[in-house]
TORKOL-4160 file (C-alpha; in steps of 0.2 Angstrom, whole numbers, padded with zeros to 4 digits, m for minus):
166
<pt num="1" X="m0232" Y="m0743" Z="m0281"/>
<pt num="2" X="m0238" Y="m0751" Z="m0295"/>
<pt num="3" X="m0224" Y="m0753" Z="m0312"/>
<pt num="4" X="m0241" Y="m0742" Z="m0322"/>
<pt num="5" X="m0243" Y="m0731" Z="m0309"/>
<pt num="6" X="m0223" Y="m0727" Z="m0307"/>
<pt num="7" X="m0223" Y="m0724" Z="m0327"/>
<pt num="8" X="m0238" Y="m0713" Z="m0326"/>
<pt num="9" X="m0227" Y="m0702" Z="m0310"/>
<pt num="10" X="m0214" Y="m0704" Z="m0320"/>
<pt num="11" X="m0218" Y="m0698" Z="m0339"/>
<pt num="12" X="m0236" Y="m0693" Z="m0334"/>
<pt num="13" X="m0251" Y="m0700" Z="m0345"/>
<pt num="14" X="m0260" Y="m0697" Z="m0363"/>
<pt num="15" X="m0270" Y="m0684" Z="m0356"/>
<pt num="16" X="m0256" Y="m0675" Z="m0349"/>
<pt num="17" X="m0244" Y="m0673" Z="m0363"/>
<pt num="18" X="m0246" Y="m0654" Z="m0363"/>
<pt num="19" X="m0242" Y="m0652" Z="m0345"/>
<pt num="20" X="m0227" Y="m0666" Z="m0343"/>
<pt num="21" X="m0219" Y="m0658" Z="m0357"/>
<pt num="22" X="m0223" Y="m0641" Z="m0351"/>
<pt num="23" X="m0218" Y="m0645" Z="m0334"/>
<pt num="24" X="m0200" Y="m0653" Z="m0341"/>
<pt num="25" X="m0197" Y="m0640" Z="m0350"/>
<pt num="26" X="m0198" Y="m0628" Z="m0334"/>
<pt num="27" X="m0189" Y="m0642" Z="m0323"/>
<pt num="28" X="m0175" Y="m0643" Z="m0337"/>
<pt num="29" X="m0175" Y="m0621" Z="m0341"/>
<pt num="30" X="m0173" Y="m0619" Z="m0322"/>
<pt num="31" X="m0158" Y="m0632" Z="m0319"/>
<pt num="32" X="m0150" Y="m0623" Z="m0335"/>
<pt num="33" X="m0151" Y="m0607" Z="m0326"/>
<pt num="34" X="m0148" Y="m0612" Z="m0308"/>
<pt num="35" X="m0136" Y="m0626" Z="m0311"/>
<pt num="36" X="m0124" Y="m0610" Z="m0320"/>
<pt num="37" X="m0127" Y="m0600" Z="m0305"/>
<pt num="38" X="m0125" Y="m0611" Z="m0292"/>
<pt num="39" X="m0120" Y="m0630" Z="m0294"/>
<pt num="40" X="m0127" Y="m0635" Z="m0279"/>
<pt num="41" X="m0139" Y="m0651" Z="m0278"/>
<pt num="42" X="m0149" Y="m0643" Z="m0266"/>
<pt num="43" X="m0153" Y="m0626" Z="m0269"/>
<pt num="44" X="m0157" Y="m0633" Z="m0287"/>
<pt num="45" X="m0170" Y="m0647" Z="m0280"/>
<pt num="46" X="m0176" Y="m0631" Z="m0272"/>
<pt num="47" X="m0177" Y="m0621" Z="m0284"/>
<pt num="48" X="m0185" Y="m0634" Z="m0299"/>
<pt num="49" X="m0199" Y="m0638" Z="m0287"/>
<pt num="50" X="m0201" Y="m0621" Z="m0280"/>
<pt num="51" X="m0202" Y="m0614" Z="m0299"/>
<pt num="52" X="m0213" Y="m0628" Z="m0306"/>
<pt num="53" X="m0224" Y="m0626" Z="m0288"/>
<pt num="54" X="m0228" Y="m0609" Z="m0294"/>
<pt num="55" X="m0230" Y="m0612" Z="m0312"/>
<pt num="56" X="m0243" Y="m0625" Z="m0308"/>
<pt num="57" X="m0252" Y="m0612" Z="m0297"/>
<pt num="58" X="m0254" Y="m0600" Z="m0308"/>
<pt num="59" X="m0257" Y="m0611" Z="m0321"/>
<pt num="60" X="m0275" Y="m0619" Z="m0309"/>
<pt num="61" X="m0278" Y="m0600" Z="m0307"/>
<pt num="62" X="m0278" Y="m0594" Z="m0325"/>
<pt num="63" X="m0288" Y="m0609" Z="m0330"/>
<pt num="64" X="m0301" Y="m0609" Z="m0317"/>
<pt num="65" X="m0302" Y="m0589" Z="m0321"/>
<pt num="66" X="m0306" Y="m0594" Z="m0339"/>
<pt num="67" X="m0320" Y="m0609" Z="m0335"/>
<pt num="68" X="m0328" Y="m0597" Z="m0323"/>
<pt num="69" X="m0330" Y="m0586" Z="m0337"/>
<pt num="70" X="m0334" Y="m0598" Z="m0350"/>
<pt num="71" X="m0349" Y="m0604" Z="m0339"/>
<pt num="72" X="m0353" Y="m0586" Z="m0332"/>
<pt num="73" X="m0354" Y="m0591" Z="m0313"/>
<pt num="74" X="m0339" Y="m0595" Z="m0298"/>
<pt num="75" X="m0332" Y="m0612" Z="m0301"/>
<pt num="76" X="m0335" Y="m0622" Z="m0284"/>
<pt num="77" X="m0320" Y="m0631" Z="m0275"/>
<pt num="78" X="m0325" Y="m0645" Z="m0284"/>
<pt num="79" X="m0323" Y="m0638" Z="m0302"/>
<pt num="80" X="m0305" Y="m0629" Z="m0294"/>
<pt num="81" X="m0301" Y="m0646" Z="m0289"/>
<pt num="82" X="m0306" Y="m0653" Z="m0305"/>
<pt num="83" X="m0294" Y="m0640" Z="m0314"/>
<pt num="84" X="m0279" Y="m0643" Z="m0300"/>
<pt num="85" X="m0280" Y="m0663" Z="m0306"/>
<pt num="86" X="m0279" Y="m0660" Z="m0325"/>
<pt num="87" X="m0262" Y="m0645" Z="m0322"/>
<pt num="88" X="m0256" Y="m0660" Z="m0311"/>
<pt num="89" X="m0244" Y="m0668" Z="m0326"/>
<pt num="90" X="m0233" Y="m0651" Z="m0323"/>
<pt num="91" X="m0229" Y="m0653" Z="m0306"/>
<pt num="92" X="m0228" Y="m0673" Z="m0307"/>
<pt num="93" X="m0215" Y="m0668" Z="m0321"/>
<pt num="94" X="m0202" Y="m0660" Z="m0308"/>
<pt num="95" X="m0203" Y="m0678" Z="m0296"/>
<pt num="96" X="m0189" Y="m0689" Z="m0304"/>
<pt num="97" X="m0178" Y="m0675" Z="m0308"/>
<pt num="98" X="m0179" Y="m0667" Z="m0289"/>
<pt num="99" X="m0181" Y="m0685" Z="m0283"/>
<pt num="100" X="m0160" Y="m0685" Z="m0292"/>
<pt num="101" X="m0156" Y="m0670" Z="m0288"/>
<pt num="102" X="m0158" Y="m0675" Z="m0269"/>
<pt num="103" X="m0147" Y="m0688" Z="m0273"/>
<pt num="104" X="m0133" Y="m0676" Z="m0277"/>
<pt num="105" X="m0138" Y="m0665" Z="m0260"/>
<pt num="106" X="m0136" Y="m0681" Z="m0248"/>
<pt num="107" X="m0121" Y="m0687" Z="m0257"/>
<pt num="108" X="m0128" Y="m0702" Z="m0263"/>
<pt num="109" X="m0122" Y="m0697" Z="m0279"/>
<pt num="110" X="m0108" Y="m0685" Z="m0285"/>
<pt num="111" X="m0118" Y="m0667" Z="m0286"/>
<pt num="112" X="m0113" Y="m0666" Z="m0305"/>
<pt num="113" X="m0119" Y="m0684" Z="m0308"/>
<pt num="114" X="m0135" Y="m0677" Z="m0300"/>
<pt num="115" X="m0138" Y="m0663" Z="m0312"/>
<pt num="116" X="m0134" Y="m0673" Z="m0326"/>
<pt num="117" X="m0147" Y="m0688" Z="m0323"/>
<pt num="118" X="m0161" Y="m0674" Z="m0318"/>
<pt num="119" X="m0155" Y="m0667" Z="m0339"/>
<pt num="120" X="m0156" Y="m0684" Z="m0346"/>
<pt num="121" X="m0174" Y="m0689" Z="m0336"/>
<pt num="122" X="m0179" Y="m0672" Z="m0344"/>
<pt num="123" X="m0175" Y="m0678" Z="m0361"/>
<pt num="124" X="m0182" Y="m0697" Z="m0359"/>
<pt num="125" X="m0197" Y="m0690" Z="m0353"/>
<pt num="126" X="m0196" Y="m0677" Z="m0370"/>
<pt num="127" X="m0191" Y="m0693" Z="m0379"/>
<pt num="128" X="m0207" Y="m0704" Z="m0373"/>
<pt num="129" X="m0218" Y="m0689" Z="m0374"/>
<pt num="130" X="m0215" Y="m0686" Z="m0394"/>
<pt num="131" X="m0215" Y="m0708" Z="m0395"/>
<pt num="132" X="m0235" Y="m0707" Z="m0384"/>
<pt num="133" X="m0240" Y="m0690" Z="m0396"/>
<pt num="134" X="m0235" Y="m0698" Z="m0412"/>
<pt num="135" X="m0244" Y="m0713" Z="m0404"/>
<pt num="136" X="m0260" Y="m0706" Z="m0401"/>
<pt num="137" X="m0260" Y="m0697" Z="m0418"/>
<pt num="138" X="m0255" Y="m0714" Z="m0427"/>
<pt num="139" X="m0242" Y="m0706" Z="m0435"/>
<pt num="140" X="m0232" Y="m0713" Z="m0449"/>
<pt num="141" X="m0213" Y="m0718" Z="m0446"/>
<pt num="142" X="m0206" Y="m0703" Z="m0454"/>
<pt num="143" X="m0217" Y="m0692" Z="m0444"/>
<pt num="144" X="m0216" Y="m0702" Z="m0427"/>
<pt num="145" X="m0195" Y="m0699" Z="m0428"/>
<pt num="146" X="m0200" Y="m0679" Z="m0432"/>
<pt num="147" X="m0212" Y="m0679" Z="m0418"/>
<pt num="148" X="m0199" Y="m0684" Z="m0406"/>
<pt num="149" X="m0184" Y="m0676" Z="m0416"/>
<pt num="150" X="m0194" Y="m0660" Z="m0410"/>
<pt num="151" X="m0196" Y="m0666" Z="m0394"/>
<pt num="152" X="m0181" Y="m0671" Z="m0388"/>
<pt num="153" X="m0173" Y="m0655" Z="m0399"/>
<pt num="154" X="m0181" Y="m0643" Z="m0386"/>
<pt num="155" X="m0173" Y="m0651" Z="m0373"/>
<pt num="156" X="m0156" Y="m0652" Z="m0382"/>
<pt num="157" X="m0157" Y="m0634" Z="m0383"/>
<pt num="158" X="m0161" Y="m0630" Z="m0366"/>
<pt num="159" X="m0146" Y="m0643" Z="m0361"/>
<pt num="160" X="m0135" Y="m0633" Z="m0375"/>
<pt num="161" X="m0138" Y="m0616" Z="m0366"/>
<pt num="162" X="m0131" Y="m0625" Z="m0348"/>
<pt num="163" X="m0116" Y="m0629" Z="m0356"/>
<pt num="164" X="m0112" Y="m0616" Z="m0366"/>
<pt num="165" X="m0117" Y="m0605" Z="m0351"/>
<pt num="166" X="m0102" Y="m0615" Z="m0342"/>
């Protein structure tokens, strides 16, 4: 795999800012919640990708409802296709996190270390999201550190409520 085409897996592309933010969000929401329920690498791989898996259903469904109204007729597999490729950045948003939590559930890593690294690949994906949106909106200096100040915050957060759950 190319080094562009691992980035683009990795922290998704300009045209799917929305849905790799939205997708981490869910990634790094659900190991909040799982990982104070049950520490366990495994069951938490499950658990994000399942969760994310179904987000990203409903979310082709929802939208394929509303373009089917929007041009009054059924869309064709194509055009669901079509809508399943552009909600792809939310499920591609849960591959490096699981891909570390795995490492936690085959001990290749200590299960702790796991969760931690699948957190932190949640906030440098938060990080380069707010740097590519500032980009594309050629935003000043001041605003660029805000975008991703806001960013990154969100995932803070989320991080805050796991360790203030434990």
């Amino acid at each position: 795999m190319s080094g562009g085409r691992l980035r683009r897996l990795l922290f998704g592309s300009h045209h799917g800012i929305a849905g790799t933010v939205y997708g981490t969000i869910v990634v790094m929401g659900t190991l909040a919640a799982g990982s104070h329920a049950s520490p366990d690498a495994w069951r938490l791989a499950v658990a994000v990708g399942g969760t994310v898996l179904v987000l990203w259903i409903a979310h082709v469904y929802s939208h394929g409802l509303a373009e089917a109204i929007n041009i009054r007729s059924r869309l064709t597999g194509a055009e669901l296709a079509d809508v399943a490729r552009r909600e792809l950045p939310i499920p591609l948003a849960a591959v490096a996190p699981v891909a570390a939590l795995l490492l936690g559930a085959t001990d290749l890593l200590r299960e702790s270390t796991a969760i931690w690294l699948a957190f932190g690949i949640g906030l440098a994906t938060l990080f380069v999201q707010g740097l590519r949106y500032a980009g594309v909106e050629h935003l000043s200096r001041s605003a660029r550190v805000v975008a991703v100040v806001v960013n990154v915050s969100l995932g803070l957060v989320i991080v805050g409520f796991e360790v203030a759950l434990h």
